[in-house]
N, C-alpha and C positions, 0 to 999 in steps of 0.2 A: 233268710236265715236257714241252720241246718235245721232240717225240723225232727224231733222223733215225740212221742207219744205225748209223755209228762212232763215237756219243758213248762206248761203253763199250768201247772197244778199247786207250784208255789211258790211260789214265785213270793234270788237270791237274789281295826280297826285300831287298831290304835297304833300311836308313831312307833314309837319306838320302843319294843313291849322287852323287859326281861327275857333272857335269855332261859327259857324252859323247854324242854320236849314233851311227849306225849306221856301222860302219867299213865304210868303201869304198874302192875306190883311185880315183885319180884319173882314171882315161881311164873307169871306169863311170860316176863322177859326169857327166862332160864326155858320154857316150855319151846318157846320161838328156834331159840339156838340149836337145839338138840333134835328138833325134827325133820327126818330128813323126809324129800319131798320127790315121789315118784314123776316121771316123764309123761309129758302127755301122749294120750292118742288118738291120733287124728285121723278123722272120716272125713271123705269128698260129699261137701252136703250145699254145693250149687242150687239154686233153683233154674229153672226156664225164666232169662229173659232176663236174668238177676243178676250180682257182681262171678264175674268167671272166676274159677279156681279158687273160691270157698272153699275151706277146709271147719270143721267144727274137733269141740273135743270137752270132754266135763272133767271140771278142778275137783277133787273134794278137798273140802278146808275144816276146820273143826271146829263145831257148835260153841264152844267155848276154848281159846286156848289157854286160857287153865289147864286144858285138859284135854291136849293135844290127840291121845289116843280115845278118848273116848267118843262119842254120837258125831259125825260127820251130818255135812250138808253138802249140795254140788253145784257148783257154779258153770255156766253155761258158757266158755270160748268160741271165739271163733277167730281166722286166720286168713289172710290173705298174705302169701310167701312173696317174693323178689322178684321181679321176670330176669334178672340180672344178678345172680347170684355173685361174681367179681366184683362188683359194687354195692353188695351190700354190706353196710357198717352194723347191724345192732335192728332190736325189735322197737317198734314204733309204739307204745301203746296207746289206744283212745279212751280216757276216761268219761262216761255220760256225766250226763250231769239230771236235775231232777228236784230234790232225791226221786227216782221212780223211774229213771231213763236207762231204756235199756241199749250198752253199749252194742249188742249184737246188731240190733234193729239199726242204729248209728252207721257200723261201719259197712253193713247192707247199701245202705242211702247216701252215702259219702263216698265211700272205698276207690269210686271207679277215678274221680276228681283228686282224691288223694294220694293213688298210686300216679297218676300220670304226671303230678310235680312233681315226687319223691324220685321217680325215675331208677328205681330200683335200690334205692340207698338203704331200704329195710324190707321188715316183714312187719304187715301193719296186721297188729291184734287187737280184739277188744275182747268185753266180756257182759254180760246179766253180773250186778250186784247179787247179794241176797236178799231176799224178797221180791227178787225184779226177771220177769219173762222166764226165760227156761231152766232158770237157776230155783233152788228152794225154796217155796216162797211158803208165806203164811197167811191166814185171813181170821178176820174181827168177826165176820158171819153180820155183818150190817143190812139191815134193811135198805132195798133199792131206794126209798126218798130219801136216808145218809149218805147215798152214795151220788147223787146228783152233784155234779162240778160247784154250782152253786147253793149247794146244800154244806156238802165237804168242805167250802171254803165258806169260812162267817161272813156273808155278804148280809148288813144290819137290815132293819127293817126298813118300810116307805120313811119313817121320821125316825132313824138310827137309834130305834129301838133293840137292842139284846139280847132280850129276857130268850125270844126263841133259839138264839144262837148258843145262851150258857143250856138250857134244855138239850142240845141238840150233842152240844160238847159232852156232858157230864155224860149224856147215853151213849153216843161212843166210845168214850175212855174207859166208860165202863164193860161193852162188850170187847173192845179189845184186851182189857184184862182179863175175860174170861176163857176167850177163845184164842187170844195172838200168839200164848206159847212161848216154849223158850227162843224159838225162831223169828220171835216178833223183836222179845227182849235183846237176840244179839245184834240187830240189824243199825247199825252205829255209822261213822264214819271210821271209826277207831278200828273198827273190825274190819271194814272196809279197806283199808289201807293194809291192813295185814294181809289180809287176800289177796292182796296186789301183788304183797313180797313172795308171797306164796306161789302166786304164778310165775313171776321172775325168776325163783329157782327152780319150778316146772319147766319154764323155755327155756333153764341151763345159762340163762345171761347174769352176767357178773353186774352190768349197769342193764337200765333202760331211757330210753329217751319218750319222751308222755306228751300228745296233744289232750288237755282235758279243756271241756269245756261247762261253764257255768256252774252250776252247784258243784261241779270236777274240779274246779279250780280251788276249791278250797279243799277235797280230798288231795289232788297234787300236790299241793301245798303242804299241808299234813304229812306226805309221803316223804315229801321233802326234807322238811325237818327231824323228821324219825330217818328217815334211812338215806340219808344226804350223799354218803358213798356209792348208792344204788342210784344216783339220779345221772345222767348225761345231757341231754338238750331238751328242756322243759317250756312248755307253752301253758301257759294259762289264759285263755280263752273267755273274757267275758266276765271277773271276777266279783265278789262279792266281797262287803266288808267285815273282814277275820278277825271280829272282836270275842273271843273266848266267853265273855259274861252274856253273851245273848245268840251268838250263832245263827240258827234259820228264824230266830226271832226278830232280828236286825235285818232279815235279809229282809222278812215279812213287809216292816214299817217300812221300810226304805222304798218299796214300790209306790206310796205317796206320790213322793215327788219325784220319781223317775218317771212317773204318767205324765203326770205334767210338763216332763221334759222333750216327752215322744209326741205327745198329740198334737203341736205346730205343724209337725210333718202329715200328720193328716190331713189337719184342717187347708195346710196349704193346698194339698191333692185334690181333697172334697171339693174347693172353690174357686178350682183352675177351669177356665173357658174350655178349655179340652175334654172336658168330662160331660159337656152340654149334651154333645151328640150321642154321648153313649146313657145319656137318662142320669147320672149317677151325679152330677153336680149339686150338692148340698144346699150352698149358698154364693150369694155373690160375690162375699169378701170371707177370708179366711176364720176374721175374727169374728165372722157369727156363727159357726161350727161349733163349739163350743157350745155357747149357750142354748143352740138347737138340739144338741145330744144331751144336755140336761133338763131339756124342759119335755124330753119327748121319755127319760127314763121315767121322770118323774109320773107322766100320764101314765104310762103302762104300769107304774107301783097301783095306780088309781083303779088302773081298767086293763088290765093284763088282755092280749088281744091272738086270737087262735091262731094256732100254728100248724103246719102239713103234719107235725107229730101228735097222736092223738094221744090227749090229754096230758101235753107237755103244753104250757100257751106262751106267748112270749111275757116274759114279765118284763119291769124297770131291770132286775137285777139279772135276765138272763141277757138285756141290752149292756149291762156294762160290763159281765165275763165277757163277751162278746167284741166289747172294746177292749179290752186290755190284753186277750190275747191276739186280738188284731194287731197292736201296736210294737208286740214283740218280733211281725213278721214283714213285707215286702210290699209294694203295689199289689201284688196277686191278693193279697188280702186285706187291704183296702179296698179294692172291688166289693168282697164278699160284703165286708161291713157294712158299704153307702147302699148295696141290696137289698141288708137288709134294713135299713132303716128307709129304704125309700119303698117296700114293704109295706112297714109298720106305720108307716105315714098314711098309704092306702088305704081305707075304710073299705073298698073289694078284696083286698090282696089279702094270702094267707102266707105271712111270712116260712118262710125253710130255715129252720135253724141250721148251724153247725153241729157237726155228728159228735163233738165234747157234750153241747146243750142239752142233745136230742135224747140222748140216755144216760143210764148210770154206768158210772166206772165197775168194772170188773172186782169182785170181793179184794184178791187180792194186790188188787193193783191199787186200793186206797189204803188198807194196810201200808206197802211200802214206802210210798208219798207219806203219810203222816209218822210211820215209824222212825225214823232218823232222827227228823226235827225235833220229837218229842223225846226221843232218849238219849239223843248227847247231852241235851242241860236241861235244868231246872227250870219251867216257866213260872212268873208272877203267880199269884191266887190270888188276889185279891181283886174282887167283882168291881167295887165300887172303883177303881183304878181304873180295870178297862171301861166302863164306861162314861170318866171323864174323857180318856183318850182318844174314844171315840167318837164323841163328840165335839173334841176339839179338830181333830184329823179331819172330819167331813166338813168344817168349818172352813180349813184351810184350801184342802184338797177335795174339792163334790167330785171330780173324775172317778178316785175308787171311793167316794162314799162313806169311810171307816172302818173299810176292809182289813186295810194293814193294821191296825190298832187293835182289830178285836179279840176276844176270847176265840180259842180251838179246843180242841179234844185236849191237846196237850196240857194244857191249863189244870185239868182233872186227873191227869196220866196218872196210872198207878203207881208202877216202878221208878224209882229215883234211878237220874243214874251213874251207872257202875263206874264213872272213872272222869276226871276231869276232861275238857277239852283242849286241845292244841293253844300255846301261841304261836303263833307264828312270829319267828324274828331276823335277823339280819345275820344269823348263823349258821354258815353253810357257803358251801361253793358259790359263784358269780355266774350260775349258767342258768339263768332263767330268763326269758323274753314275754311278757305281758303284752295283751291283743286286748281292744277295747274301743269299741264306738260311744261317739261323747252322748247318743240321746240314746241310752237304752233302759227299757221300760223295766226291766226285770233284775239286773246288778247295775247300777248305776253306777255313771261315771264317778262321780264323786265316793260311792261305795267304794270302786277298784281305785282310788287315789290312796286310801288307808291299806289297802294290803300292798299297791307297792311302796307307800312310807315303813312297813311292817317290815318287807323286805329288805330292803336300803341297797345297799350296792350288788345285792344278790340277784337284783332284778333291772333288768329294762323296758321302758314303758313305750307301745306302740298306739297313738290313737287317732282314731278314724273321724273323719268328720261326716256321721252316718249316723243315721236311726235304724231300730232296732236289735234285738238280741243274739247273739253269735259273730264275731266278726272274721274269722279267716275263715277263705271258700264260701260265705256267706252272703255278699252282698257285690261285688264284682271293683270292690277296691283294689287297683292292680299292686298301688303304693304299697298297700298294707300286707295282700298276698304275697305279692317277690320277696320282702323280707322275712317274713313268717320261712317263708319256703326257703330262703337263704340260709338260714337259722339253722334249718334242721338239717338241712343236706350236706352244709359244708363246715356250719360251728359260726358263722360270721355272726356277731350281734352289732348295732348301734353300738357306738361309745356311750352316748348320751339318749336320752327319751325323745323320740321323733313323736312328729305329726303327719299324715298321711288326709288330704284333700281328694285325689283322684280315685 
């Protein structure tokens, strides 16, 4: 998969929704019109060793557009131009995905594989959100044990107990109402999308053509349906399901059963004869993978067992982050996994965590991960809710435990907020192509079936018969690359929804 920082931090509906757009009020719409939007300027900000001919450049876009003229904030571009300027059609843009990924650090890691199928057909851009890397960001001022990946994320107790999790929430939600600021408050998808149009009249393009991926796909989408004139060849990467009444809260649950969609593929790897010689074979048959990764969380909920980081030790729950964002990514990290658990297995070994485990997230890099989720919509509040849920969820699914059911920060969030969310519908140009592997742990297949039901003939559906998260340039599906890349070089789509095997 492509990998950047916060794909696993939070990991992202309905058929055929009413015909609505982005609710806005009237003096934002009137604000958007009327402002005109200066040219960017671009610096050569290459590193050694790095994607060549990097170009950088900061957006300012406005803290509220309400109030277009008033407190700016600045968003971090970055650029990689044409080698082929005759051939080139139009700016490419990469949306991250996250919420918390940052597009710069993306088109860093991607750029070099991306320019050499485009073949000079654009200029591939991306950007930092707000909140996210070298753009504006904001911070809640959390204590380092809130900010631990599995602290951050309500991972329940050894017998899916709560109580620490709504503790944990309430004291978040609460520091970041004291400290997040209105920079916390605008940090939206809604806002997000406007920063996009915003750059699109900074690069002087009439349209743009968008590879977004994962929590991107539902900003694209978003973009989509608000500025549908401004869209040209759209990819949506990985999708999640765009049900309006729950958003990153749907995206949340839906990891359930998208684990247990992905871990066959492990277990088959773990308990493949091939792995004998390299130590890393689990078991002898696939199906006892499974109940060996549950019986050995469970010891460590019991008996947490020391780790090379001092005074981080391995827990049960630092073994099942550990699986779940393993299952979002390749062989390379299935290794790391069966490591670590044949480690943990070891009563001399002191397992090595992964560097998510080993420390906490950065002030404001949990900020912008939670910020999003909790300010496009409304969560539940009611206790006794998540705790049946959670208990029925672990029931179903022991892989995440009750993870996806539980109480967050969001739950307590201060601020309501300021403005409905998208539906997405079947209104709008026919130029969008949907990428999508059937076992991914993080927007499930079944999740991207409802946003391209949402879509309807606006969209065509490409899917991969692959596990894990990300599918074009991801996983070395040629099927699924050529058209992806046909897509955007030439305008060719599928008539109909393919399937991709190779």
């Amino acid at each position: 998969m492509t990998t950047y920082t916060h794909r696993a931090l939070l990991l992202t509906l309905s058929a055929a929704a009413v015909a609505t757009t982005l609710t806005t009020t009237a003096p934002v719409a009137r604000a958007e019109a009327a402002t005109a939007v200066p040219a960017l300027t671009w610096r050569p900000c290459a590193e050694p060793g790095g994607l060549a001919g990097k170009e950088c450049a900061e957006l300012p876009v406005p803290l509220d557009y309400r109030d277009p003229d008033g407190p700016q904030l600045t968003l971090a571009v970055t650029r990689v131009r044409s080698e082929r300027p005759a051939a080139r059609r139009g700016t490419l843009l990469m949306i991250a995905g996250g919420p918390g990924g940052s597009g710069v650090r993306w088109l860093g890691q991607t750029g070099e594989a991306l320019r050499k199928e485009m073949a000079g057909a654009y200029d591939l851009v991306s950007f930092d959100p707000r909140g996210v890397g070298g753009s504006t960001t904001a911070s809640c001022e959390l204590d380092a044990d809130d900010r631990q990946l599995v602290t951050l994320r309500s991972w329940p107790g050894p017998n899916g107990e709560i109580a620490e999790n709504i503790a944990r929430s309430r004291r978040i939600a609460a520091a970041c109402g004291r400290h997040g600021g209105a920079v916390l408050r605008s940090i939206t998808t809604a806002n997000e999308v406007r920063d996009i149009d915003r750059l699109r009249q900074a690069l002087g393009e009439r349209k743009l053509s968008a590879w977004a991926l994962s929590y991107g796909t539902y900003v694209g989408a978003v973009y989509a349906q608000k500025y549908p004139q401004h869209t040209d060849r759209w990819v949506l990467d990985s999708s999640g399901d765009p049900d309006p009444s729950r958003v990153g809260r749907g995206w949340l649950r839906n990891m359930s059963a998208a684990a247990d969609d992905r871990f066959p593929d492990f277990a088959a790897w773990a308990a493949d004869p091939a792995r004998e010689s390299q130590g890393l074979r689990l078991a002898q048959r696939a199906e006892d993978v499974r109940p060996l990764v549950l019986a050995l969380a469970q010891s460590l909920d019991r008996k947490p067992k020391e780790s090379t980081t001092v005074g981080v030790p391995l827990t049960g729950n630092r073994l099942r982050q550990a699986l779940q964002s393993t299952l979002f990514g390749n062989e390379d990290s299935f290794t790391r996994l069966a490591r670590l658990i044949r480690a943990a297995q070891d009563s001399g070994a002191r397992p090595v965590l992964p560097a998510d485990l080993a420390q906490p997230l950065r002030n404001q890099d949990a900020a912008a991960v939670m910020a999003t989720i909790c300010n496009d919509v409304r969560w539940p509040r009611s206790i006794s809710a998540y705790k049946r849920a959670v208990t029925a969820d672990r029931s179903r699914h022991p892989l995440t435990a009750g993870l996806p059911a539980n109480v967050t920060a969001c739950t307590f969030w201060k601020d309501a907020p300021t403005e409905q969310p998208t539906r997405i519908t079947d209104d709008g140009p026919s130029n969008i192509l949907m990428v999508q592997n059937l076992r991914d742990p993080l927007t499930p297949y079944f999740g991207a079936l409802k946003m391209r039901s949402a879509l309807a003939d606006r969209a065509r559906l490409v899917t991969l018969d692959h596990g894990g998260h990300g599918a074009y340039l991801a996983n070395g599906n040629a099927c699924g690359d050529r058209t992806v890349t046909t897509f955007l070089t030439s305008g060719r789509r599928p008539q109909h929804d393919v399937s991709c095997t190779d």
